[in-house]
Legacy VTK file of the C-alpha trace (Angstrom):
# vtk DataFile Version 3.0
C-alpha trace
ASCII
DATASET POLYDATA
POINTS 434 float
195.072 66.797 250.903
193.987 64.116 248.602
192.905 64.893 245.091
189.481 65.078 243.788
187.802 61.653 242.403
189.133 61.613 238.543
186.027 59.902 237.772
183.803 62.469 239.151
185.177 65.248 237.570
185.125 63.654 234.415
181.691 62.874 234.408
181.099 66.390 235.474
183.234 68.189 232.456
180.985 65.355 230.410
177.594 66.954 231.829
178.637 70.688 230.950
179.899 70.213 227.610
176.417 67.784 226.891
174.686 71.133 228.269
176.554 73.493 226.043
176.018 71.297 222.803
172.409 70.902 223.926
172.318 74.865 223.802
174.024 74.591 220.221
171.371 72.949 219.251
168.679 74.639 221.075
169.752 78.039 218.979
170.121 76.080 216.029
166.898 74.611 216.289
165.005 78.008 216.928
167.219 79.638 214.206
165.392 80.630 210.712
166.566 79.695 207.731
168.307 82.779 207.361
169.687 82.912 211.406
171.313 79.291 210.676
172.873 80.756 207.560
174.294 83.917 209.605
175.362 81.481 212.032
177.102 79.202 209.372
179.168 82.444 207.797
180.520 83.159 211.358
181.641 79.940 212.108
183.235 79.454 208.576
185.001 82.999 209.042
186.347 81.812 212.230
187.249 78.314 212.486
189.485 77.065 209.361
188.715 73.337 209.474
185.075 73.983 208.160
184.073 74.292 204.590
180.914 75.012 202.801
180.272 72.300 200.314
177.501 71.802 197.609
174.679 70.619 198.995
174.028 66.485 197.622
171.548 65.790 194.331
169.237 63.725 196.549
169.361 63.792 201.028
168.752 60.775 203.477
166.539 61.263 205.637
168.144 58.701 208.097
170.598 60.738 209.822
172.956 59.130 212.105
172.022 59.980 215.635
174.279 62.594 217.468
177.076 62.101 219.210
178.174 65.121 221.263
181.521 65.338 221.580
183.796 67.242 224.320
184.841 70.989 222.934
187.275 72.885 225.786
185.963 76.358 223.654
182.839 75.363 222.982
182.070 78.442 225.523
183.690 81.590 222.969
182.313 79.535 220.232
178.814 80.281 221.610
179.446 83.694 222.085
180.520 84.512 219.008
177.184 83.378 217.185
174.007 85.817 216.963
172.342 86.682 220.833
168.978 87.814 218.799
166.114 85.289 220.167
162.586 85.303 219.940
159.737 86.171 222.541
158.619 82.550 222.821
162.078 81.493 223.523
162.940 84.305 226.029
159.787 83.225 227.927
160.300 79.291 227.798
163.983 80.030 229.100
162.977 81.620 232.237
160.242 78.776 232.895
162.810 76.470 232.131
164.883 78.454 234.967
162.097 78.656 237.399
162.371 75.152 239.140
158.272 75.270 238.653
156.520 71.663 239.329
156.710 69.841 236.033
152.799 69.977 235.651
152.811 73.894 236.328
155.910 74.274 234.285
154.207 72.317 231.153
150.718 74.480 231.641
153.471 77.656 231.023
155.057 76.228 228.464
151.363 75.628 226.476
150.303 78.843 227.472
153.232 80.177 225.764
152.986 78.534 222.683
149.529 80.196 222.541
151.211 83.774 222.130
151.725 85.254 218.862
154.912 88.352 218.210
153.470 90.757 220.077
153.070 88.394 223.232
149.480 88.251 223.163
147.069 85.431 222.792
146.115 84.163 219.289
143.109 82.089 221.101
141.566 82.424 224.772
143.667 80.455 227.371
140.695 79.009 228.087
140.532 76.424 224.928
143.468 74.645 225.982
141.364 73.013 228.503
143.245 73.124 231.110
141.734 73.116 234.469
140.873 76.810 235.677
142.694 76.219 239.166
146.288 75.405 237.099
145.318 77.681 234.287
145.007 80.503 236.874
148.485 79.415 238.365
150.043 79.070 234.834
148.533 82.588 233.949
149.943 84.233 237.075
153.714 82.364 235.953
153.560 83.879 232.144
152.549 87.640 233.427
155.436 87.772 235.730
157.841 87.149 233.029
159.592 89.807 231.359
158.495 91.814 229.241
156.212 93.035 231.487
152.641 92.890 229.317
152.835 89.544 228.366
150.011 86.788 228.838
147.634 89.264 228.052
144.232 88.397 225.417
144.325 91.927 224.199
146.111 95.499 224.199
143.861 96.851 227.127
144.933 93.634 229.729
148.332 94.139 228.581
148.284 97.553 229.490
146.656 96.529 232.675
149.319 94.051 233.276
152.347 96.700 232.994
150.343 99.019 235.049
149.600 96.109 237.839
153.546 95.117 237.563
154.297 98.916 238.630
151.670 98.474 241.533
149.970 101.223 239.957
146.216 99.790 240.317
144.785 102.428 242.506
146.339 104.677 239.708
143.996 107.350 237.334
146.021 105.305 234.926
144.681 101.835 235.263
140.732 103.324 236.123
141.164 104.635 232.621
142.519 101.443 230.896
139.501 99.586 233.607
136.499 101.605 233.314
136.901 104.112 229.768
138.587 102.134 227.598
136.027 103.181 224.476
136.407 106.456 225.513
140.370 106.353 225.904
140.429 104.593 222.675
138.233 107.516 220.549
140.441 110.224 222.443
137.245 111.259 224.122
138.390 112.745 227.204
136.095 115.312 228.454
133.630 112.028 228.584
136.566 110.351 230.437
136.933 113.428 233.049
132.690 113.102 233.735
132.931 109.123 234.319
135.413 109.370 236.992
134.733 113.202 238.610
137.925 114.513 237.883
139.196 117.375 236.133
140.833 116.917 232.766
143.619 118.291 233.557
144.410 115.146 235.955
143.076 112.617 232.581
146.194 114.422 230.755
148.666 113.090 232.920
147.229 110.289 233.405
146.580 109.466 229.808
150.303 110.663 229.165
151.598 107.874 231.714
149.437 105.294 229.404
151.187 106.906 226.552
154.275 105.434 228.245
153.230 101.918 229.061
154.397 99.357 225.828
151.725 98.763 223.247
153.793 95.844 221.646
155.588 93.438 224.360
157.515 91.192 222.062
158.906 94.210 220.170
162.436 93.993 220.989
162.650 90.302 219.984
162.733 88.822 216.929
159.757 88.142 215.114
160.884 85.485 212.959
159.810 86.632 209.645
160.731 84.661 206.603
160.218 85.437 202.909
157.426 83.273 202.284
159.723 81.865 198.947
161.653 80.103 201.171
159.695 77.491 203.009
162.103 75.157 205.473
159.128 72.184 204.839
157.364 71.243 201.569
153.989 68.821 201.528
153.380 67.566 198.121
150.126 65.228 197.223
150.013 62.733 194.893
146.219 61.739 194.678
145.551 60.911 198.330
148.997 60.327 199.179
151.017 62.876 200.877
154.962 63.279 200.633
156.838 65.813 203.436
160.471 66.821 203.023
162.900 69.987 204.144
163.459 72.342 200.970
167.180 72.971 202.402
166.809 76.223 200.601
169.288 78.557 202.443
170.041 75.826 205.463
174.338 75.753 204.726
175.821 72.221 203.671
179.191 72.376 206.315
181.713 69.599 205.983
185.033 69.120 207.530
187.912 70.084 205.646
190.099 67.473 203.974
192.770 69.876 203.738
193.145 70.986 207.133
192.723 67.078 208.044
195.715 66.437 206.176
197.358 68.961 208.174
196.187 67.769 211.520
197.814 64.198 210.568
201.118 65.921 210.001
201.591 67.996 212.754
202.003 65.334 215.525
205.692 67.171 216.302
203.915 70.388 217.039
201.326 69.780 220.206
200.398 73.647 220.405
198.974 73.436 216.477
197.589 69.830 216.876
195.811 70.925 219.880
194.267 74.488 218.056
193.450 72.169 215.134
191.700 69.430 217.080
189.980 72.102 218.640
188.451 73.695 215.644
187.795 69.748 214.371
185.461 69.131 217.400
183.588 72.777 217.533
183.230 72.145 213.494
181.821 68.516 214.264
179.517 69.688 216.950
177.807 72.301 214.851
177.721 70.171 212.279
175.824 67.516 214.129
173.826 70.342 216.028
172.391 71.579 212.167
171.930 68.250 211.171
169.530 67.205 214.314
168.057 70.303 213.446
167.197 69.338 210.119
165.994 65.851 211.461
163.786 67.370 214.573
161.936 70.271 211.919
160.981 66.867 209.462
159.876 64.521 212.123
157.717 67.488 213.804
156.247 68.307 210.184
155.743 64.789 209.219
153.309 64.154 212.371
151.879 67.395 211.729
150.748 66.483 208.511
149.589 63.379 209.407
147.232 64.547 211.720
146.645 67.441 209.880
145.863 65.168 206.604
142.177 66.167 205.816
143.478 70.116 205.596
146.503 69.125 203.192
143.936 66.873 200.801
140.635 69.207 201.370
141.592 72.785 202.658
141.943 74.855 204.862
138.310 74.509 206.357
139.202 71.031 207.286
141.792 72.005 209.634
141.249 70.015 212.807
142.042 71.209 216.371
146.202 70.314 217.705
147.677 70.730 220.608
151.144 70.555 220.796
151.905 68.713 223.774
150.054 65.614 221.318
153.139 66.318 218.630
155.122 66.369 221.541
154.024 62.751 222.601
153.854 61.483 219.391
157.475 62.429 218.367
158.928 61.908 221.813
160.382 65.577 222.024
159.662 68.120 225.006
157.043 70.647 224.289
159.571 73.164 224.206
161.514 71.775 221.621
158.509 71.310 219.425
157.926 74.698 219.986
161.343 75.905 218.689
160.596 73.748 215.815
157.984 75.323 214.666
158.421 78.835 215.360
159.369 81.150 212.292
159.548 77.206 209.983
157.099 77.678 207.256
155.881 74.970 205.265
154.662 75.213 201.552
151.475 73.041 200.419
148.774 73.706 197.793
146.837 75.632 199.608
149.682 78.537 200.211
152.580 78.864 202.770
151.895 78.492 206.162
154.369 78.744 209.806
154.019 74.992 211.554
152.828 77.048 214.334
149.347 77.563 212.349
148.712 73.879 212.715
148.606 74.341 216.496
144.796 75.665 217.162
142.473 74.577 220.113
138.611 73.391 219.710
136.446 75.867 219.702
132.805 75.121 221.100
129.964 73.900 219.069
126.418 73.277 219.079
126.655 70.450 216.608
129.359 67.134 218.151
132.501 68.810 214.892
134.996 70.043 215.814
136.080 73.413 214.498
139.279 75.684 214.975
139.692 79.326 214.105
141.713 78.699 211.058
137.918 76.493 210.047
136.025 79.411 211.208
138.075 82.411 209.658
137.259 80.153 206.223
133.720 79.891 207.102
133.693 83.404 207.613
135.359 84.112 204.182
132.765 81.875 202.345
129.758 84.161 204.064
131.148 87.299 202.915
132.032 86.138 199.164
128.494 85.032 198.856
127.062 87.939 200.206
124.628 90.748 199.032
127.217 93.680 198.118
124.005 95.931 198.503
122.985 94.708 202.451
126.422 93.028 203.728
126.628 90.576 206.383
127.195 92.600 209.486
129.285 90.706 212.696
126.051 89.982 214.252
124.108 88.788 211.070
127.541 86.615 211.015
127.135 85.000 214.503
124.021 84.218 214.007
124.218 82.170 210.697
127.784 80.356 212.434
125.001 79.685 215.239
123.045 77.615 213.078
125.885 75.970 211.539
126.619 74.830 215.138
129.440 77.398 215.639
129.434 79.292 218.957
131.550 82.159 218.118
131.758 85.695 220.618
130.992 88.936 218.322
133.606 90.296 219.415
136.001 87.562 218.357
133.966 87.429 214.504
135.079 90.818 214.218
139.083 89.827 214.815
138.876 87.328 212.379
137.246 89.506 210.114
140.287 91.839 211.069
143.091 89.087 210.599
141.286 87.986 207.316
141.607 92.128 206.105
137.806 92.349 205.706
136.586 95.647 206.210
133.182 96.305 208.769
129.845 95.811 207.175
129.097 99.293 206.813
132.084 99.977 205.092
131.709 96.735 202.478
127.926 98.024 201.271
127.722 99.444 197.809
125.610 102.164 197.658
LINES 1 435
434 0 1 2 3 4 5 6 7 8 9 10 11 12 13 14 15 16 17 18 19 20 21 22 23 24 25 26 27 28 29 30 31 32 33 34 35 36 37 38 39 40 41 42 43 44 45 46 47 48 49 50 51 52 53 54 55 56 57 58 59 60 61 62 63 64 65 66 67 68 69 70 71 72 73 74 75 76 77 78 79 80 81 82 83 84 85 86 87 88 89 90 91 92 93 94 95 96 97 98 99 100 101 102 103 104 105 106 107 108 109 110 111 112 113 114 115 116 117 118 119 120 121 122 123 124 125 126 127 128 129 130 131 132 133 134 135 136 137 138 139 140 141 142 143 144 145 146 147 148 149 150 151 152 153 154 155 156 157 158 159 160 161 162 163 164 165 166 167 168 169 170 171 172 173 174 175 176 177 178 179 180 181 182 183 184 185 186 187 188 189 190 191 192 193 194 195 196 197 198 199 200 201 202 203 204 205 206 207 208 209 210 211 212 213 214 215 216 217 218 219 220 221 222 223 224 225 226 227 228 229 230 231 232 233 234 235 236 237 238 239 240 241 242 243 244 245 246 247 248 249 250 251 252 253 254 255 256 257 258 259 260 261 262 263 264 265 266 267 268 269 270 271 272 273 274 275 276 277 278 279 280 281 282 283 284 285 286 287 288 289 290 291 292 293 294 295 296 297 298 299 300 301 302 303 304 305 306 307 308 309 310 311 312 313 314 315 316 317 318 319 320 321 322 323 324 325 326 327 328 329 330 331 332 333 334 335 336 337 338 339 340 341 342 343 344 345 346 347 348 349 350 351 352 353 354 355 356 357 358 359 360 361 362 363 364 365 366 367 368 369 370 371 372 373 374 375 376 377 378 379 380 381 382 383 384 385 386 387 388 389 390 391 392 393 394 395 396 397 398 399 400 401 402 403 404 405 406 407 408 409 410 411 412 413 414 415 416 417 418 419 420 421 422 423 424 425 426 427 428 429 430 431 432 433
């Protein structure tokens, strides 16, 4: 039997090592500031020829490019860094896995990048203006992922979804969640039984299989929280010029040992301890490398945030302009999903506060007037109403809507009141000073 091409199964070992440093990267890339630091201590704990040094007076910005190298246990390195991901990453990974068509694949991957923590949608799917034939497709891709409840616009479609993925929709259940959701809400049951002619001793099981269903879909992942002291990006202006650079804070400075170098150059006798040592050299190089592209992808995704973001960092917050981030995505050469991970859980400190990257993403909303507004625009529009109000008559959701009307704003009363909610304003009624 003649033996296998040696060419051919070198290029393949090539392709699965590029694969698993690509993952190394991946993790590193979605990693907090904190996650990369966990991930740092493990990897100095277990492989002696890294070392944590002090961190340089002044950093280039130029990093080399990377040059993934081969690593025979790259594999138990992986493994022994942290497994805890985010929701947005857990769903990207299974579209990723899907084999979709690349234009249904990319509709997912915007849809997802739409979903806050809990897995629900910060704006309507609508406003990424996507055509409503894909957007129905890319809708029906995102609420078949797990966790069932995904996709969803609010807590009553989520729990429509779960109920719909347990083909439970000629259930009590889901003509509850459909048809009494008011009713469910206030606990008013009896009103419940009357709407849908049956007893209410049927609503209480019913109501207890709701009880069941998950209110919160992207519980069990991480919800990249980061003490807002330790921004990963920092925007500084200097009259009308604008400066962006990493803070570093907590990101771990790894180097190479010299010591264990030394050691590698001595040992040429011993082939079992050159081999362990040259091992540890190339998974120490590769995460290296992997924290360092990190570093470069977070800057170069911030840098062409800001600069299409530049009216919001020299004005405000009401001058935020609608992004989408498939045009970061172009603009910095990068797949969506990478710019995704890049911004996910990365905060970035300005004047105006501290902010995840993932606030600059916000679609158009419609308008009366030819300006374009977002909701981060519209939640500060908002705010200005309400300061300026009468304390003794306050501005109720619909006197709201109505003056955003005339300021060519075209904003749902039911979505006014979220903001309102996001922005920790209470209801009108419960604002006037009697």
């Amino acid at each position: 039997m003649s033996s296998a091409n040696p060419q051919l199964a070198q290029g393949m070992r090539q392709s699965m090592v590029m694969g698993a440093s690509m993952q190394l990267f991946l993790r590193a890339l979605q990693a907090t500031q904190a996650e990369l630091s966990q991930m740092a201590t493990q990897a100095l704990n277990s492989n002696p020829a890294l070392e944590e040094i002090e961190a340089p007076a002044s950093e280039d910005d130029s990093l080399p490019p990377p040059d993934y190298e081969a690593s025979e246990r790259h594999a138990s390195m992986m493994e022994a860094l942290p497994q805890q991901t985010t929701l947005s990453a857990h769903l990207e990974e299974q579209v990723m896995q899907s084999a979709l068509p690349r234009v249904l694949e990319q509709d997912a991957l915007a849809l997802i990048a739409r979903l806050d923590t809990h897995g629900f949608f910060v704006e309507p799917p609508e406003t990424l203006g996507i055509p409503s034939a894909r957007l129905r497709k890319a809708l029906q891709v995102l609420q078949d992922l797990e966790p069932a409840g995904v996709g969803a616009s609010d807590l009553r479609e989520s729990l429509l979804l779960q109920l719909r993925r347990e083909g439970e929709e000629k259930s009590l259940a889901y003509r509850i969640v459909a048809e009494c959701w008011d009713d469910l809400a206030r606990h008013r049951f009896p009103q419940v039984a009357r709407t849908l002619g049956v007893n209410e001793e049927a609503i209480s099981l019913a109501v207890h299989r709701i009880s069941r269903l998950n209110p919160d879909p992207g519980s069990s992942f991480s919800a990249v929280e980061q003490p807002i002291g330790a921004p990963d990006v920092i925007v500084l202006r200097r009259g009308r010029d604008l400066s962006v650079n990493l803070t570093g804070e907590m990101v771990p400075n790894l180097a190479l040992s010299a010591q264990y170098r030394e050691m590698l150059a001595e040992q040429g006798d011993k082939a079992e301890l050159r081999r362990y040592l040259s091992q540890c050299f190339r998974e120490g190089r590769e995460l290296i490398r992997a924290i360092e592209k990190r570093q470069e992808t977070i800057l170069a995704v911030a840098r062409a945030i800001v600069e299409r973001q530049r009216d919001f960092f020299l004005r405000g917050p009401s001058c935020m302009l609608p992004l989408r981030m498939e045009e970061i995505a172009e603009a910095t050469q990068m797949h969506t999903s990478t710019v995704s991970r890049a911004v996910n859980g990365k905060y970035l400190r300005c004047d105006y506060g501290v902010y995840e990257l993932r606030t600059f993403f916000t679609a158009a909303l419609p308008t009366t007037s030819g300006e374009s507004h977002t909701s981060v625009t519209v939640r500060a529009q908002i705010r200005a109403l309400i300061d300026a109000e009468n304390p003794a008559s306050p501005l109720s959701d619909a006197a709201l809507e109505k003056l955003l009307a005339q300021r060519g704003i075209s904003v749902a009363r039911r979505t006014i009141a979220k903001y309102r909610d996001q922005l920790r304003i209470l209801p009108a009624s419960l604002r006037k000073i009697r």
